[in-house]
C-alpha positions in Angstrom: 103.0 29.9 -70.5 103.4 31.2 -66.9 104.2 28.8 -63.8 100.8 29.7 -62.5 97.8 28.0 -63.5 94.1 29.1 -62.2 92.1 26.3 -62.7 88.4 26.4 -61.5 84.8 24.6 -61.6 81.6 27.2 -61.9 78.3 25.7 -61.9 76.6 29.3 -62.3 78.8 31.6 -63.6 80.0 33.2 -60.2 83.6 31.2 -59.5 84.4 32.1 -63.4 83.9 35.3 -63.4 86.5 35.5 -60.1 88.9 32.8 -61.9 89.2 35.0 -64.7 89.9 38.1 -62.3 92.5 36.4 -60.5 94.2 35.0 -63.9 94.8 38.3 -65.4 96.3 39.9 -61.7 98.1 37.1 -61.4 99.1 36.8 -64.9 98.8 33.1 -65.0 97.4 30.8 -66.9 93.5 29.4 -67.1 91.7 26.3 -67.1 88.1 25.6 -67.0 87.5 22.2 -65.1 83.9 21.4 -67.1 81.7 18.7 -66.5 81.4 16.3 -69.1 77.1 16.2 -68.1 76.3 20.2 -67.4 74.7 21.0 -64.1 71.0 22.3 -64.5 69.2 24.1 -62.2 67.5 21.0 -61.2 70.9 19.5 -60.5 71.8 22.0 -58.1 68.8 22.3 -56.1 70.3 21.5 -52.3 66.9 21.6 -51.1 66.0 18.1 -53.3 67.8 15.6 -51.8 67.4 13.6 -54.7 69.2 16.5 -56.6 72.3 15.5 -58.6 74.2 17.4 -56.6 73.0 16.6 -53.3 73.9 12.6 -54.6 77.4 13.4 -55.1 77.7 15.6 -52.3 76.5 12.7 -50.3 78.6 10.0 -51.6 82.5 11.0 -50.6 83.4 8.6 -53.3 81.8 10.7 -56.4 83.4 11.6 -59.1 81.7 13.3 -62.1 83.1 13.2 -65.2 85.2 16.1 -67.0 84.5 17.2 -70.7 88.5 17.1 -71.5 91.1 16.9 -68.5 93.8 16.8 -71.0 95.3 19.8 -69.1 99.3 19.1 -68.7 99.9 20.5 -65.2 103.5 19.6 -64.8 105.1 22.9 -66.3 103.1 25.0 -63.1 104.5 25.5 -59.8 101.5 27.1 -58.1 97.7 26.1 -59.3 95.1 28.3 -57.8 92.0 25.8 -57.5 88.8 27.4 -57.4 85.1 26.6 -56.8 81.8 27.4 -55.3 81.5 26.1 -51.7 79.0 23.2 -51.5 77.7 21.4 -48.2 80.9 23.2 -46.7 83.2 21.6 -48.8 84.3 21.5 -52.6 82.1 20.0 -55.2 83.1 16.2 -55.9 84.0 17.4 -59.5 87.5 19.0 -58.2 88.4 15.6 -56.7 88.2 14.3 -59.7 90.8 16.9 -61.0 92.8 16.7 -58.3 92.7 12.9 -58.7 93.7 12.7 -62.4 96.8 15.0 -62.2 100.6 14.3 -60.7 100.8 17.2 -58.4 103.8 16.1 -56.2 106.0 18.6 -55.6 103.0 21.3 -56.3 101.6 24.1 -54.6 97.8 24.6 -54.7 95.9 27.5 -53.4 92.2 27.6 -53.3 89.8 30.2 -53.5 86.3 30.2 -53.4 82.6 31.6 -54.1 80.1 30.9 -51.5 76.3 31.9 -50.3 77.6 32.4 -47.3 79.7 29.2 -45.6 83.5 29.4 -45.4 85.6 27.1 -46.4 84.4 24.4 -43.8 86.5 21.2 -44.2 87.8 21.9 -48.0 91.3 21.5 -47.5 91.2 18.1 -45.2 88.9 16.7 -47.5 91.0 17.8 -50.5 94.5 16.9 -49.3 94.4 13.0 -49.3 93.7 13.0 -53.0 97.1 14.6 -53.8 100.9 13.2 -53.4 102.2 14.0 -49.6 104.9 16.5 -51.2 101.7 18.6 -52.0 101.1 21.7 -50.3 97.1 22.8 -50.5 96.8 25.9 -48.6 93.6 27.8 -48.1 93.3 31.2 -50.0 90.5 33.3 -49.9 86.8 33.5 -50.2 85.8 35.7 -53.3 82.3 36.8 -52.6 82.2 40.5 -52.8 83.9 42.6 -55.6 88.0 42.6 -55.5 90.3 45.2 -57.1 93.4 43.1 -59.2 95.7 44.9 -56.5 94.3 43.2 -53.5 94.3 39.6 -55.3 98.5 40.0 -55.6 98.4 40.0 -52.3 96.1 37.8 -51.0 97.2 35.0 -53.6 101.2 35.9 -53.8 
């Protein structure tokens, strides 16, 4: 076990294939954050306002379920939080990670997939669901091909 962790949501595919990228550069650790009720492609239609995620997205307060968040995170130091971008912001689901895990004392980069947004208002919305002594710092956008090199320095 490292003192890095890379944990990461991926509705499509996209933010695990760049999780597992920056897991072997970094040589840390992995963890997939899954939904306990998969997204379908009907979930994660933003154009349906009735779409499942356009509810949570909507409601601040949401907080889908994970599969198994039995994921001890005290032994890491640095956790590299990844996810696709959604309404400018992270995906509800990483709150409820965030929210079920003591990460005083922690450092947590994120890094992200998007269409084409940044990473809007991720890190305000993200920080009040962590102890004060929390540092969440804004990594990088991973949207176009990386070599491992590149990632040691962008996430160091």
């Amino acid at each position: 076990m490292t003192n890095k962790l890379v944990a990461y949501f991926s509705a499509t595919g996209t933010t695990r294939q760049k999780a597992q990228q920056l897991a072997g550069a970094l040589g840390a650790d992995v963890y997939e954050i899954v939904p306990k009720q998969p997204y379908t492609n009907a979930d994660l239609n933003w154009m349906d306002k009735t779409s499942r995620s356009s509810l949570e997205m909507n409601d601040p307060d949401s907080r889908p379920e994970i599969a198994d968040n039995a994921i001890d995170v005290s032994t890491y130091d640095t956790i590299y939080a990844g996810f696709p971008i959604w309404w400018y912001v992270a995906p509800r689901i990483i709150g409820t990670f965030l929210e079920a895990h003591d990460f005083a004392g922690k450092r947590i980069v994120l890094f992200a997939t998007s269409g084409g947004s940044g990473f809007g208002q991720a890190v305000d919305e993200l920080k009040p669901l962590v102890a004060a002594s929390t540092t969440i710092e804004e990594g990088a956008l991973l949207n176009v091909p990386v070599s491992d090199e590149k990632l040691k320095v962008l996430f160091k």
